[in-house]
C-alpha positions, 0 to 999 in steps of 0.5 A: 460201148459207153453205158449211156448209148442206146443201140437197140435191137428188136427181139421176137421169141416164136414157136410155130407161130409163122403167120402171126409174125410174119403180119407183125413183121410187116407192122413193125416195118412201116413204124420202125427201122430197128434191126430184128431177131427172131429166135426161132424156139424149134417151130415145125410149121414151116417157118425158115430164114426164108420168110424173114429178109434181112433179119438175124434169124437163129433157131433151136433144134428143138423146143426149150421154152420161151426163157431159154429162147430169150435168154439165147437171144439176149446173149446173140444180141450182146455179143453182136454189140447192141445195147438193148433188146426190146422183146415182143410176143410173135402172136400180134398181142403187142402192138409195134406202134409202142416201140418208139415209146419204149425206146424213148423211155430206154434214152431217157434212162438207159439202165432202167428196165422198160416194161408195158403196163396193161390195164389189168383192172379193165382189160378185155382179156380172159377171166382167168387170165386177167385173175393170175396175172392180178394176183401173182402181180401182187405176189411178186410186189410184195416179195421184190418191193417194187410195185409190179403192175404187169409180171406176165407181159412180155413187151419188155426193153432189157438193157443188155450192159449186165448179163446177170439180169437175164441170168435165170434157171427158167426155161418156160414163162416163168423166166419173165417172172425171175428177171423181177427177182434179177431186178430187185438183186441188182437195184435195178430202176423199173419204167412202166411204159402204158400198152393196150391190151390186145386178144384174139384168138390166137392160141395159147402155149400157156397151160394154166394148171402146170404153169401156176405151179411153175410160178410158185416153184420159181417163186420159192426159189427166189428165197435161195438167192 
């Protein structure tokens, strides 16, 4: 496939999370006909292909973590012959009425990685929350060189034309902050594509003592590269 055509597919990690995915599928459906995968990351909540019609749907037999989710999802998704995949959170915090924006964005630069930008100054989100994401941001800007205004979101469009961009030891979260690293290596362009800020009180999988760790491991790991 010639670099320049963009054959997107949606992709949609989940971890017992059927209900919320389930409403977002129906969201995504009245605004977009892209096809869609669900990676499902070893839920025991009842979630089957049965409750997703026409969609590609692969599991995990047993929970891995979100980057090792993304990471299979990425290599079904290349190997089917899509060009891109464009990732949302299973849990309703990213609105599907941003998918033709990214898609839009992914046209104009098809070799860019395409991510959503939250207002992390003003956002309603919670306070701890809103504090690790501002300062591992700026950790993470000043050791890649790009500007990075989001490092924790996950409503991202990952060109899929070179595997090392996924390429990442890091099963759990810390994926999405080592694909900044994969960024810098490749000289990749980054866009920064504005979403809102949507919280709820749908639960967290984060746990933020061991994933501040978590951070600062793969942090220092970017060094051995």
């Amino acid at each position: 496939m010639s670099p320049n055509i963009v054959h997107p597919i949606i992709v949609i990690p989940v971890f017992n999370g059927r209900d919320s995915l389930i409403k977002l599928l129906e969201h995504i459906r009245v605004v977009s006909e892209l096809p869609v995968m669900i990676l499902d990351d070893g839920s025991n909540d009842g979630l089957s292909e049965t409750d997703l019609p026409d969609m590609i749907y692969l599991r995990h037999a047993a929970n891995r973590g979100k980057g090792a989710a993304l990471r299979s999802a990425f290599e079904a998704c290349h190997g089917l012959g899509y060009s891109h995949a464009l990732t949302l959170d299973a849990d309703g915090q990213h609105t599907p009425d941003m998918i033709n924006s990214f898609i839009a964005q992914a046209k104009q630069a098809p070799g860019a990685l395409v991510v959503g930008n939250r207002d992390l100054l003003t956002a309603e989100m919670p306070f701890l929350r809103q504090l690790s994401n501002n300062i591992t941001s700026l950790i993470i800007s000043l050791r890649t060189g790009y500007l990075i205004r989001d490092v924790q979101v996950g409503y991202r469009c990952y060109p899929l034309s070179d595997s090392r961009l996924w390429y990442s030891i890091e099963d759990g979260f810390q994926f999405e902050t080592d694909i900044f690293f994969n960024v810098r290596k490749l000289k990749m362009q980054l866009i920064w594509q504005p979403i809102p800020v949507i919280y709820g009180n749908e639960e967290s999988h984060m746990d933020y003592v061991l994933d501040t760790l978590r951070f600062v491991r793969t942090f220092f790991r970017s060094y051995q590269c």
